[in-house]
Jmol script that loads the backbone (N, CA, C; Angstrom):
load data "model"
ATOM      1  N   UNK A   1     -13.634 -24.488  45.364  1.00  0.00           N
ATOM      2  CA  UNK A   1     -14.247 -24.205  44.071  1.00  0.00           C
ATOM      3  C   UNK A   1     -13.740 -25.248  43.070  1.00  0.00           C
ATOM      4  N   UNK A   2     -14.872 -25.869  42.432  1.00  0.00           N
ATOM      5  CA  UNK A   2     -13.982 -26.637  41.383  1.00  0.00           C
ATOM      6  C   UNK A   2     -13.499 -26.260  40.104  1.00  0.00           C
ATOM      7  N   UNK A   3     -12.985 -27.024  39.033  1.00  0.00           N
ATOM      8  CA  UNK A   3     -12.263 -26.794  38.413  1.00  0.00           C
ATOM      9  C   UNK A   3     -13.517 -25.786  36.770  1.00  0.00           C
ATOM     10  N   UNK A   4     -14.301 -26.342  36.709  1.00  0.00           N
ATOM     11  CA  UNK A   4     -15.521 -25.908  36.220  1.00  0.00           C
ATOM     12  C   UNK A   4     -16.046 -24.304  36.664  1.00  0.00           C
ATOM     13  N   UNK A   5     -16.315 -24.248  37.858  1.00  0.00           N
ATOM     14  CA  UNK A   5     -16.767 -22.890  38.727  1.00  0.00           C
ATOM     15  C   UNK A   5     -15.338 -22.053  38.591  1.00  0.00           C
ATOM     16  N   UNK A   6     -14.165 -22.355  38.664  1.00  0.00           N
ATOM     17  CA  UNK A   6     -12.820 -21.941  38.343  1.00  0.00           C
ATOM     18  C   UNK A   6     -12.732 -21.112  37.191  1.00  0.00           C
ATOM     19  N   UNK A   7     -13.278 -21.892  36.357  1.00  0.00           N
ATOM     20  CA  UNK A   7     -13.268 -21.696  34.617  1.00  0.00           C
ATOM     21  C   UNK A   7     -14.498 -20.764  34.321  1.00  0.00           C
ATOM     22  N   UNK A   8     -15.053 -20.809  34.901  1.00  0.00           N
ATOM     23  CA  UNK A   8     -16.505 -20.195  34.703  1.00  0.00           C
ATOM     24  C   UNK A   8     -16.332 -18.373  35.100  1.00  0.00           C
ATOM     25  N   UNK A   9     -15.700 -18.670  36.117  1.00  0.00           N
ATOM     26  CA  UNK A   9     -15.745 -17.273  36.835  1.00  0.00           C
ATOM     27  C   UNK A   9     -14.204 -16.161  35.772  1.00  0.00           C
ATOM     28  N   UNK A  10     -13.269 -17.226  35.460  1.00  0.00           N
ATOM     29  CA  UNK A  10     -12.621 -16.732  34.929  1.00  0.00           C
ATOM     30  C   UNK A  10     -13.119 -16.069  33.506  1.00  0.00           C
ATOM     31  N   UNK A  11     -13.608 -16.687  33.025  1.00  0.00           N
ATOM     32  CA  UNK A  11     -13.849 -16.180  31.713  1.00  0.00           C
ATOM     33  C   UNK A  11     -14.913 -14.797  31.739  1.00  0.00           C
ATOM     34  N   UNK A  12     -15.818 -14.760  33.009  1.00  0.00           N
ATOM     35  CA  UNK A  12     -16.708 -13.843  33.289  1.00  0.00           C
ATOM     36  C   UNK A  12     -15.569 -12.607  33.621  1.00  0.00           C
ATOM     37  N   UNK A  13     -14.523 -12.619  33.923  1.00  0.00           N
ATOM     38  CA  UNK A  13     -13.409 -11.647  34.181  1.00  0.00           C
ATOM     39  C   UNK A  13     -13.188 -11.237  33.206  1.00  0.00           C
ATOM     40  N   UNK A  14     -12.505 -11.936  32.032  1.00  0.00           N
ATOM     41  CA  UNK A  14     -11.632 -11.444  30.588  1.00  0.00           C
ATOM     42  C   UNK A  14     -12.689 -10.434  30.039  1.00  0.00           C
ATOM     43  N   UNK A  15     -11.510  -9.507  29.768  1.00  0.00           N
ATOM     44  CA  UNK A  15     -11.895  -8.539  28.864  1.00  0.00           C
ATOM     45  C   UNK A  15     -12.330  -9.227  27.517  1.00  0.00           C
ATOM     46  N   UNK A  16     -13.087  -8.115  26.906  1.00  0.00           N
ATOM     47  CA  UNK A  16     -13.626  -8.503  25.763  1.00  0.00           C
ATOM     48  C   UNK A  16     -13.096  -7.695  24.292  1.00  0.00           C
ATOM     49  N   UNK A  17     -12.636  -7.781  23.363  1.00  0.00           N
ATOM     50  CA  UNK A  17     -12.758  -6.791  22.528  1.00  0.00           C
ATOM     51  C   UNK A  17     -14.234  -6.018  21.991  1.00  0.00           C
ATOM     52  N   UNK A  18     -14.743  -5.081  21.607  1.00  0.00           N
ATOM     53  CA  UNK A  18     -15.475  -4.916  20.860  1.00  0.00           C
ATOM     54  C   UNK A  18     -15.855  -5.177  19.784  1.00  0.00           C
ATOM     55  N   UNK A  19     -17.234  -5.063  19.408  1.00  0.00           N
ATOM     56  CA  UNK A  19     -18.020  -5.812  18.361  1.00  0.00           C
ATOM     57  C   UNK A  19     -18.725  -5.010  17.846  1.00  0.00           C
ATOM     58  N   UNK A  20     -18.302  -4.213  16.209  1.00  0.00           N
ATOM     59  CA  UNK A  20     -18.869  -3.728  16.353  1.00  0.00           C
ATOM     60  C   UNK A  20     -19.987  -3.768  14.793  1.00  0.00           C
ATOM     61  N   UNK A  21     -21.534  -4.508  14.906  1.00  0.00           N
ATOM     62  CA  UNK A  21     -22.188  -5.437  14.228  1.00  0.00           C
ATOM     63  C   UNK A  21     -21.753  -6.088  13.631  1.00  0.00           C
ATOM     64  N   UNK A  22     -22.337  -6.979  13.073  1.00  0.00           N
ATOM     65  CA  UNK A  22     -22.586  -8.063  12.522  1.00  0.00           C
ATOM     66  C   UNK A  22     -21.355  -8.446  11.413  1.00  0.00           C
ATOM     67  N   UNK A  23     -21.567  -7.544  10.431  1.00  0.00           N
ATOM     68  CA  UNK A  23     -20.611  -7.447   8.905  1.00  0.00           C
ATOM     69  C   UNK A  23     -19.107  -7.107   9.300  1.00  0.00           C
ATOM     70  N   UNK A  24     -18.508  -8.576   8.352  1.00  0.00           N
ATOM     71  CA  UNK A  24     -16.918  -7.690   8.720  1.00  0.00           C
ATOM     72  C   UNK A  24     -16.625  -6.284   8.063  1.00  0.00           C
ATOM     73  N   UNK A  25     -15.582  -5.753   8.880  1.00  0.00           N
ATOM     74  CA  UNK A  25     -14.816  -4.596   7.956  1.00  0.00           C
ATOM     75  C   UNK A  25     -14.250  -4.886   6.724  1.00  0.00           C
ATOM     76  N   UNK A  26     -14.898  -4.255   5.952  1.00  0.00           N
ATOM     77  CA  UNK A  26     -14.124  -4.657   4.279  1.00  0.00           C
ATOM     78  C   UNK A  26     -12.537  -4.279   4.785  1.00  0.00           C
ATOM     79  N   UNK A  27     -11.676  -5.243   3.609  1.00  0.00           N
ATOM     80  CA  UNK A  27     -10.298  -4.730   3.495  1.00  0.00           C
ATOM     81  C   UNK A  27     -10.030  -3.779   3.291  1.00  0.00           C
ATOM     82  N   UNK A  28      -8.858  -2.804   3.615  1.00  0.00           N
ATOM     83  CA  UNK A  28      -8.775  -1.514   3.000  1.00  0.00           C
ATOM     84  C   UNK A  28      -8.361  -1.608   1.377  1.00  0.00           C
ATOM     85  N   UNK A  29      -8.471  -1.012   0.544  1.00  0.00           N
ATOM     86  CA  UNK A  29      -8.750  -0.844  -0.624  1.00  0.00           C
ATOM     87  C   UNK A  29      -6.768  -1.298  -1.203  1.00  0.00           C
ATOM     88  N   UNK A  30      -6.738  -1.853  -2.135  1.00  0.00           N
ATOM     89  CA  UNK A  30      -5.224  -1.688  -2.536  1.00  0.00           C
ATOM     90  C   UNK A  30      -5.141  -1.837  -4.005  1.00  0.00           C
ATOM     91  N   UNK A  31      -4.148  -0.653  -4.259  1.00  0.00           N
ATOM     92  CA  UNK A  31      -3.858  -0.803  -5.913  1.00  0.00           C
ATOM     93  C   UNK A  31      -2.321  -0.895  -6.045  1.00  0.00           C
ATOM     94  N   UNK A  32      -2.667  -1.424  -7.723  1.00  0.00           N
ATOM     95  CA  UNK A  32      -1.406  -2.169  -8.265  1.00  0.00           C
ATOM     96  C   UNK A  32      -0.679  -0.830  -8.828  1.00  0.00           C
ATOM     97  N   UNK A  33       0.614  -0.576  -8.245  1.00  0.00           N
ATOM     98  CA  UNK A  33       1.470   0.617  -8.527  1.00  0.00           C
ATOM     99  C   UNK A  33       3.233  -0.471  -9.318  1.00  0.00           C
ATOM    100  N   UNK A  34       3.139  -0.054 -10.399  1.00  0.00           N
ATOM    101  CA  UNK A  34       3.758  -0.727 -11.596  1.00  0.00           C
ATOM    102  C   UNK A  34       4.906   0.365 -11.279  1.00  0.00           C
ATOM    103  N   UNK A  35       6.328  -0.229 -10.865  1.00  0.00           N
ATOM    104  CA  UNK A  35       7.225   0.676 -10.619  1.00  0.00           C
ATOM    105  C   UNK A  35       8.812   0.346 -11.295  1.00  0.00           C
ATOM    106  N   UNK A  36       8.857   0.912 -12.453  1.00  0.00           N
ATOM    107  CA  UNK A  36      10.483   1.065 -12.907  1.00  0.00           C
ATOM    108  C   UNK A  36      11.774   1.898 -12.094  1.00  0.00           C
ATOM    109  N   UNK A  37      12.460   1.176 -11.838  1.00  0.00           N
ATOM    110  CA  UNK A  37      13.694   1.734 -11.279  1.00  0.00           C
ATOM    111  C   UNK A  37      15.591   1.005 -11.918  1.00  0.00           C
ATOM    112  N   UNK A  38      15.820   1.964 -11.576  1.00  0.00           N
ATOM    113  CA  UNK A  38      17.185   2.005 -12.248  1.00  0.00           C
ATOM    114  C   UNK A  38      18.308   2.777 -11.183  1.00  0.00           C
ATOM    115  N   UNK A  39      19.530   1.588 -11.489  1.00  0.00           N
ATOM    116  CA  UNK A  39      20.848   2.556 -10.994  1.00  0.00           C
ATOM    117  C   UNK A  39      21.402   3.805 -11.560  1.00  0.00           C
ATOM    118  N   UNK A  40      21.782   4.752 -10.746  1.00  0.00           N
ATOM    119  CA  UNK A  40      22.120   5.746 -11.001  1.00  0.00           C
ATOM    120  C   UNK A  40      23.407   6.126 -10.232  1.00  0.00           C
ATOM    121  N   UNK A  41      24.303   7.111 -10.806  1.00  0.00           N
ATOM    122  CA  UNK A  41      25.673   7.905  -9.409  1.00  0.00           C
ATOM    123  C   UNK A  41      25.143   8.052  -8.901  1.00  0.00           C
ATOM    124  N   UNK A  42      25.345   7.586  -7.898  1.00  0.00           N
ATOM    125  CA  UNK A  42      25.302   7.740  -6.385  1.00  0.00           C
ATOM    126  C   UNK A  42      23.878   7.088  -6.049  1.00  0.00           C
ATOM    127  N   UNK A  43      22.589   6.565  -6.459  1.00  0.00           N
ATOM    128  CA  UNK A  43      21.587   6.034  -6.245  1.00  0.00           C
ATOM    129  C   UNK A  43      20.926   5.484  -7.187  1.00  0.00           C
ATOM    130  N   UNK A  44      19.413   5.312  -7.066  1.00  0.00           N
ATOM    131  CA  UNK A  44      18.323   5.030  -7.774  1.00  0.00           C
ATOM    132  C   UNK A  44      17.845   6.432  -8.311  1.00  0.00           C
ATOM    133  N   UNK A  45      16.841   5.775  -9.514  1.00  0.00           N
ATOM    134  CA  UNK A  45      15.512   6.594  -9.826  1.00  0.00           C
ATOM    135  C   UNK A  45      14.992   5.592 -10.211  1.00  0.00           C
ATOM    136  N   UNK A  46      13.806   5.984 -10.129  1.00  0.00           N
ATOM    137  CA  UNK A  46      12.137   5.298 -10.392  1.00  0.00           C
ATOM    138  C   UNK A  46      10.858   6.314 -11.341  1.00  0.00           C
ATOM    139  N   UNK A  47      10.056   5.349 -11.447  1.00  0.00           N
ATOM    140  CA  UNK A  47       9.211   6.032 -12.033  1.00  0.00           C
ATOM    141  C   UNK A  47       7.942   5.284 -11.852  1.00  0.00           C
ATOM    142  N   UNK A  48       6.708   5.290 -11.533  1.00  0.00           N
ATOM    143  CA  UNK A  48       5.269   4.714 -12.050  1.00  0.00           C
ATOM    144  C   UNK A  48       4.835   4.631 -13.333  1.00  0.00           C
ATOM    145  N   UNK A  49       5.072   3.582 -13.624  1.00  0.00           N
ATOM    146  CA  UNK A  49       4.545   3.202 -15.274  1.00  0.00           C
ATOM    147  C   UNK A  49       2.899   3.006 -15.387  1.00  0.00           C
ATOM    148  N   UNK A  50       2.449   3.322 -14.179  1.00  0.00           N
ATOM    149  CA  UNK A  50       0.627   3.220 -14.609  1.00  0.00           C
ATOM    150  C   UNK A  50      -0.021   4.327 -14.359  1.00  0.00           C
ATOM    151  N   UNK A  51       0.811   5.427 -13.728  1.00  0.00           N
ATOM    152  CA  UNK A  51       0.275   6.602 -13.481  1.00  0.00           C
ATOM    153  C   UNK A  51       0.908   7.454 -13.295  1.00  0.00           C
ATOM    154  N   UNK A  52       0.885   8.739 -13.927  1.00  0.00           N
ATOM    155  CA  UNK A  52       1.591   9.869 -14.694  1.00  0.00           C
ATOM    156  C   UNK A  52       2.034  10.737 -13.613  1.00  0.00           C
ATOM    157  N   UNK A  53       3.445  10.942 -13.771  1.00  0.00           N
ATOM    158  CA  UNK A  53       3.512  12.449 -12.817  1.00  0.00           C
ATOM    159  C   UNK A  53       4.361  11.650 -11.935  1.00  0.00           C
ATOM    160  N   UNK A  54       4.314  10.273 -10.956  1.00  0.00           N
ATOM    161  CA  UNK A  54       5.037   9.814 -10.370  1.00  0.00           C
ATOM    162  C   UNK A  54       6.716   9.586 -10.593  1.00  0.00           C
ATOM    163  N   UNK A  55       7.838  10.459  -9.899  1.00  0.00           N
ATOM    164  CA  UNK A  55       9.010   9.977 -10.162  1.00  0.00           C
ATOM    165  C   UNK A  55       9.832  10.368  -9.243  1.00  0.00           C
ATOM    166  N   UNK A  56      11.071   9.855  -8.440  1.00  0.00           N
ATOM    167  CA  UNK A  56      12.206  10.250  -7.276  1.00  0.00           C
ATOM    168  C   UNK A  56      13.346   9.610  -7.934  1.00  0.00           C
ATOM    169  N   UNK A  57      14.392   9.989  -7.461  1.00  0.00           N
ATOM    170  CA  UNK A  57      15.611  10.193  -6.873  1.00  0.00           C
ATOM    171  C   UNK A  57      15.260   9.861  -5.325  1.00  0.00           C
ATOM    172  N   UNK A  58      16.775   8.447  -5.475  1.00  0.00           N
ATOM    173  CA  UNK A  58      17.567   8.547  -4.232  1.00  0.00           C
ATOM    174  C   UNK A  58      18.465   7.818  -4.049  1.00  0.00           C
ATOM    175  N   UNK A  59      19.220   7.952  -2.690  1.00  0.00           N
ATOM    176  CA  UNK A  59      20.644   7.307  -2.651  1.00  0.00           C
ATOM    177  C   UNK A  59      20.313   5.686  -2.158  1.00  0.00           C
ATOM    178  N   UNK A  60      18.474   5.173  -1.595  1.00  0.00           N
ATOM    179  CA  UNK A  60      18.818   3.806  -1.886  1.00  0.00           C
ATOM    180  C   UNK A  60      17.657   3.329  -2.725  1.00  0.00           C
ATOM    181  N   UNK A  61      17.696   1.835  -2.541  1.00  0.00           N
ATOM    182  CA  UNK A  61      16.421   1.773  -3.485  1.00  0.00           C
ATOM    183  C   UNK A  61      15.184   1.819  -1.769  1.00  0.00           C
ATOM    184  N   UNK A  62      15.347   1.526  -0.957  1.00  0.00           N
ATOM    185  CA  UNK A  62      14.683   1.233  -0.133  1.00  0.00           C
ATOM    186  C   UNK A  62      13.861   2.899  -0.094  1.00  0.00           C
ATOM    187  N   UNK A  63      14.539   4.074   0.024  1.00  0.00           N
ATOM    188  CA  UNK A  63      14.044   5.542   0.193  1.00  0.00           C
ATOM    189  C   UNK A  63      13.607   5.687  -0.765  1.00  0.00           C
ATOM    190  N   UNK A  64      13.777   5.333  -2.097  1.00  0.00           N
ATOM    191  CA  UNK A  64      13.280   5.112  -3.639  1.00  0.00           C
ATOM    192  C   UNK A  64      11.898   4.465  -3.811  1.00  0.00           C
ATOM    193  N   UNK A  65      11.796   3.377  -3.011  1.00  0.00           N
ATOM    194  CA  UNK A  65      10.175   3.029  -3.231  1.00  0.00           C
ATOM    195  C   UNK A  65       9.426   3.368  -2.008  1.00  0.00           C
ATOM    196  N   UNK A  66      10.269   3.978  -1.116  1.00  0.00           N
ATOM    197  CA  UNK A  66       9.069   4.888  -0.061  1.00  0.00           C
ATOM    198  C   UNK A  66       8.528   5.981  -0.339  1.00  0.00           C
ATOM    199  N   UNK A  67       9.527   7.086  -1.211  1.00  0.00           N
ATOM    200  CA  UNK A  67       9.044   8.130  -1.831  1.00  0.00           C
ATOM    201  C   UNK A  67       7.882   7.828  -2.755  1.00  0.00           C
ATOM    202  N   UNK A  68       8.440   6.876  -3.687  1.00  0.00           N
ATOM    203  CA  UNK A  68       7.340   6.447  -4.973  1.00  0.00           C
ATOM    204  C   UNK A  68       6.077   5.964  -3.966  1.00  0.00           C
ATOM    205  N   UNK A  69       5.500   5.496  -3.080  1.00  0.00           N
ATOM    206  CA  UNK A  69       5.012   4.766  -2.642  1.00  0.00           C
ATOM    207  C   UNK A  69       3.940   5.971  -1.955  1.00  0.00           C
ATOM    208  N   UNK A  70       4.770   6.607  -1.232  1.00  0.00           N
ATOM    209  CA  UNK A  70       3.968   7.886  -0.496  1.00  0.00           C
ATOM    210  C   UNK A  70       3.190   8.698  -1.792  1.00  0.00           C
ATOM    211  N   UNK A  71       3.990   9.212  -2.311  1.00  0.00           N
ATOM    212  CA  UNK A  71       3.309   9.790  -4.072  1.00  0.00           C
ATOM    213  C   UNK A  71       1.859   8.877  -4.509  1.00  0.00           C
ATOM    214  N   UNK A  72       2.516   7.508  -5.022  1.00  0.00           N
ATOM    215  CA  UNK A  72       1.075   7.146  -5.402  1.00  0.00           C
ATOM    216  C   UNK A  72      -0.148   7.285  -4.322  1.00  0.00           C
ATOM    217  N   UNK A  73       0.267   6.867  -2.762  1.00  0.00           N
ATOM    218  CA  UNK A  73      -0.959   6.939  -2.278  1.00  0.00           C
ATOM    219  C   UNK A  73      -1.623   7.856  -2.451  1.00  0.00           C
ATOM    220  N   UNK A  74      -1.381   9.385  -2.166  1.00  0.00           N
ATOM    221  CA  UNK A  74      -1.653  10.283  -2.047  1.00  0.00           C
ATOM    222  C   UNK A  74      -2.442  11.067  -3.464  1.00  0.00           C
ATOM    223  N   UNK A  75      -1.776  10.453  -4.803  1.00  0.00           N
ATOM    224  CA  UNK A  75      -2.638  10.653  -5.749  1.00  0.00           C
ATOM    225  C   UNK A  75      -3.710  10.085  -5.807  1.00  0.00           C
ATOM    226  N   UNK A  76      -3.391   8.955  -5.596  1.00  0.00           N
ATOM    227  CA  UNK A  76      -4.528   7.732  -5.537  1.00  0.00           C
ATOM    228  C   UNK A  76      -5.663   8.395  -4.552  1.00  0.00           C
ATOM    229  N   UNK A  77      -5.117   8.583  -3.295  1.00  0.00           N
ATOM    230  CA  UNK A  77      -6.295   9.419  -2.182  1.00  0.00           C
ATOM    231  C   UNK A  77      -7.014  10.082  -2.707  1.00  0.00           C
ATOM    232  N   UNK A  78      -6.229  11.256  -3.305  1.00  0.00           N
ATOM    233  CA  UNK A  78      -6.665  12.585  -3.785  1.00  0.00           C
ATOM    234  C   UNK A  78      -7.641  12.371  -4.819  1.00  0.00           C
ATOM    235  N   UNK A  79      -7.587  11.251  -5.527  1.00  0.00           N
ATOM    236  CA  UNK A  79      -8.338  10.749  -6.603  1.00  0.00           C
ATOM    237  C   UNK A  79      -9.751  10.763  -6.591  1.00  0.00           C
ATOM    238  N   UNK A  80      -9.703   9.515  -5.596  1.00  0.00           N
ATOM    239  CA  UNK A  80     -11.392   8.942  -4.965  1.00  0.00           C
ATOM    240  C   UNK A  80     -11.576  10.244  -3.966  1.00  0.00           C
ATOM    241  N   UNK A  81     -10.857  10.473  -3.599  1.00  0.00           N
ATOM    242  CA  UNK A  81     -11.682  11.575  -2.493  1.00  0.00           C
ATOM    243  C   UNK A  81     -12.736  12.731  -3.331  1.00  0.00           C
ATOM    244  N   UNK A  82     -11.930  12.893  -4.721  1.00  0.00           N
ATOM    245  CA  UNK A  82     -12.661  13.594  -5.268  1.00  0.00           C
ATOM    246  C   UNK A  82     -13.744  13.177  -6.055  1.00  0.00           C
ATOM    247  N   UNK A  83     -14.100  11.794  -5.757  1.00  0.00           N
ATOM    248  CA  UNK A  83     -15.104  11.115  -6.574  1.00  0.00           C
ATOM    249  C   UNK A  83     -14.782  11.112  -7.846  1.00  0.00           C
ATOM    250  N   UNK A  84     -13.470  10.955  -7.966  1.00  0.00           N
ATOM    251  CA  UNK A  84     -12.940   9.927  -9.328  1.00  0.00           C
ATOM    252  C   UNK A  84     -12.135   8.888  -9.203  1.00  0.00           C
ATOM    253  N   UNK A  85     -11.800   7.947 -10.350  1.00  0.00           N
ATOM    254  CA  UNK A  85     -10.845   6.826 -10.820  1.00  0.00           C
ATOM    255  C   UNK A  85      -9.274   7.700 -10.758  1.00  0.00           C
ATOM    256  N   UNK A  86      -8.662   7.293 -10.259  1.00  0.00           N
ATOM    257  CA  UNK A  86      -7.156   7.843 -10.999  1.00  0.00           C
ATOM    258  C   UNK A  86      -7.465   7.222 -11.962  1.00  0.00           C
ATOM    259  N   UNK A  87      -6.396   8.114 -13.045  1.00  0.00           N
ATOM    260  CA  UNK A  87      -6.495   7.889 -14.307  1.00  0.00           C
ATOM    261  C   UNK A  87      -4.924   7.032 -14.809  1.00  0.00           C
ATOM    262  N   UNK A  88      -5.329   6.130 -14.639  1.00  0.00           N
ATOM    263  CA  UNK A  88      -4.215   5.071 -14.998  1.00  0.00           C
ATOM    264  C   UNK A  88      -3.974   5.031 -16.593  1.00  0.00           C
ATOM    265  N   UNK A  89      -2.368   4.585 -16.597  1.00  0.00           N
ATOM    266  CA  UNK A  89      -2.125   4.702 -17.625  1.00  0.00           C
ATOM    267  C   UNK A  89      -2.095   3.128 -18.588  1.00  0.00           C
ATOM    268  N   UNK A  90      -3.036   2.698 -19.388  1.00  0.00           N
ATOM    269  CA  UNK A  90      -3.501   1.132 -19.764  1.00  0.00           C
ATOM    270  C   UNK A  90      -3.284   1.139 -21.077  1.00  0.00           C
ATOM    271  N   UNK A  91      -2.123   0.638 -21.815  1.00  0.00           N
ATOM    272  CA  UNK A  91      -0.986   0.045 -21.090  1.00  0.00           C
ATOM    273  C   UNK A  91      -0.108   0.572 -20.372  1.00  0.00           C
ATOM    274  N   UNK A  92       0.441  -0.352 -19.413  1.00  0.00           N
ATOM    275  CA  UNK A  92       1.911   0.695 -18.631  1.00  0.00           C
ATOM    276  C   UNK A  92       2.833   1.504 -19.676  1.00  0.00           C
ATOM    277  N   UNK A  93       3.130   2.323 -19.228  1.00  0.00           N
ATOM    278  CA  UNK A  93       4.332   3.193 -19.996  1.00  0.00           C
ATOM    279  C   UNK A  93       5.611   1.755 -20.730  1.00  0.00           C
ATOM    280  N   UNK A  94       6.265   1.977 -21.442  1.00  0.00           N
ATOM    281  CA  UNK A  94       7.120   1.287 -21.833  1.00  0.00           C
ATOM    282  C   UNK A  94       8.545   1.413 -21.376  1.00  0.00           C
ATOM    283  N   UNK A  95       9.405   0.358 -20.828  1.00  0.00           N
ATOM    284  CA  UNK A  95      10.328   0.104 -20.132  1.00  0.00           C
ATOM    285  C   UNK A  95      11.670   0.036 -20.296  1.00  0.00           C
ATOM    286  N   UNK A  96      12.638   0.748 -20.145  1.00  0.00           N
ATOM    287  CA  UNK A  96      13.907   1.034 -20.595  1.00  0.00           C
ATOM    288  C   UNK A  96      14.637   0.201 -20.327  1.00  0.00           C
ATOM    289  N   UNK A  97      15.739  -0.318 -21.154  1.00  0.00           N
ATOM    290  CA  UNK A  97      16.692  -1.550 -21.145  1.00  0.00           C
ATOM    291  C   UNK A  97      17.090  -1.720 -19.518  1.00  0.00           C
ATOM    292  N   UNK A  98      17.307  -0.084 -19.065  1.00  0.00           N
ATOM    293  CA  UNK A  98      18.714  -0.035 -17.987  1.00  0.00           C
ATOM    294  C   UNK A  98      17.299  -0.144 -16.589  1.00  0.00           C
ATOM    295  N   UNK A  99      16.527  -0.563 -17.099  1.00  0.00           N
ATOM    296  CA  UNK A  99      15.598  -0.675 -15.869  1.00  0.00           C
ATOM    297  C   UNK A  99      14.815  -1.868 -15.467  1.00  0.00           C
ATOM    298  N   UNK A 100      14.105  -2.174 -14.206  1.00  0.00           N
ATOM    299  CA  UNK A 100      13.702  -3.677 -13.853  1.00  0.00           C
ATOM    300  C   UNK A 100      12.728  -2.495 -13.152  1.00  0.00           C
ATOM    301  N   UNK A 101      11.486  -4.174 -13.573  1.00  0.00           N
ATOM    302  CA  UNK A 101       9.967  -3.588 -12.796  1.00  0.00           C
ATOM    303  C   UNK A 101       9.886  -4.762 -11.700  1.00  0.00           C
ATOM    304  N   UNK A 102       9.442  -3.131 -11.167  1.00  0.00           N
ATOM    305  CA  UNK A 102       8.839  -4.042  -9.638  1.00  0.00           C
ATOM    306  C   UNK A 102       7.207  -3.946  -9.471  1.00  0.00           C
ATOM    307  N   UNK A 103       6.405  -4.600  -8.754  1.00  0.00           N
ATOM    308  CA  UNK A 103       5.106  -4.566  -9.068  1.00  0.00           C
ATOM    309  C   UNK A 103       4.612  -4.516  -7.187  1.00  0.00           C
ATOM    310  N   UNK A 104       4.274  -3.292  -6.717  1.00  0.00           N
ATOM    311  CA  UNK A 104       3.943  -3.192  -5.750  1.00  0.00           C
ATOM    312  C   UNK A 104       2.312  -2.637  -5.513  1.00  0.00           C
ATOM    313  N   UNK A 105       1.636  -4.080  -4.451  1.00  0.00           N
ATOM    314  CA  UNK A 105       0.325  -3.727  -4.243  1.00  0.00           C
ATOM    315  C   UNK A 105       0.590  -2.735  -3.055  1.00  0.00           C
ATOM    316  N   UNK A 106      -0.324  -1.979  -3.147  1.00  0.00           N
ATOM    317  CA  UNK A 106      -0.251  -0.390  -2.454  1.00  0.00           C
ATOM    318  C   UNK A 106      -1.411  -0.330  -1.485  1.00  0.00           C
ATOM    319  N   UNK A 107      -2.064  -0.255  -0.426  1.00  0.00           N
ATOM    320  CA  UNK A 107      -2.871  -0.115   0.211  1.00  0.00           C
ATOM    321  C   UNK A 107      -3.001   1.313   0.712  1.00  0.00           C
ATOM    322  N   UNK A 108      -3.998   1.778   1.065  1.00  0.00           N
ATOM    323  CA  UNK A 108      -4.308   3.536   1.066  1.00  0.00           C
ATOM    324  C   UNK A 108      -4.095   3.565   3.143  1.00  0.00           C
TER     325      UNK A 108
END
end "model"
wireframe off; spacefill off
backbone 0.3
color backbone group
């Protein structure tokens, strides 16, 4: 068999992924979650400065923006699912000396 008929037959083997039409998959959707945090005894706290109600406690910052992080999605979900906008807060809340913003894009 030559090197051609080799190649030929091989590729007739490989699996294929699926296709499924034409249009790509849009990206999944991601929002901008505006997040203040600060040292505290014994840990962090945080807060969402663009949307209300968001706030944790914890002993790192790493469990600190997973909590905050799980929260917004889930408002955010709860939001559109109900065929609304979360209601963001424009301008962000205002920012306390003893605190640094972090600016995390959020995907659902």
């Amino acid at each position: 068999m030559s090197n051609q008929e080799q190649s030929a037959s091989d590729q007739q083997r490989k699996p294929t992924l699926p296709v499924q039409g034409d249009q790509p998959t849009p990206p999944p959707p991601a929002f901008g979650c505006i997040v203040y945090l600060a040292r505290e005894s014994g840990g962090f706290r945080g807060r969402v400065a663009n949307l209300a109600g968001i706030e944790a406690t914890a002993p790192s910052q790493r469990e600190l923006l997973g909590q905050i992080t799980s929260q917004f999605k889930l408002h955010v979900s709860n939001s559109l699912a109900a065929g609304n906008q979360p209601q963001w807060i424009d301008p962000p809340l205002a920012k306390s000396n003893d605190e640094t913003k972090l600016f995390l894009p959020v995907h659902l």
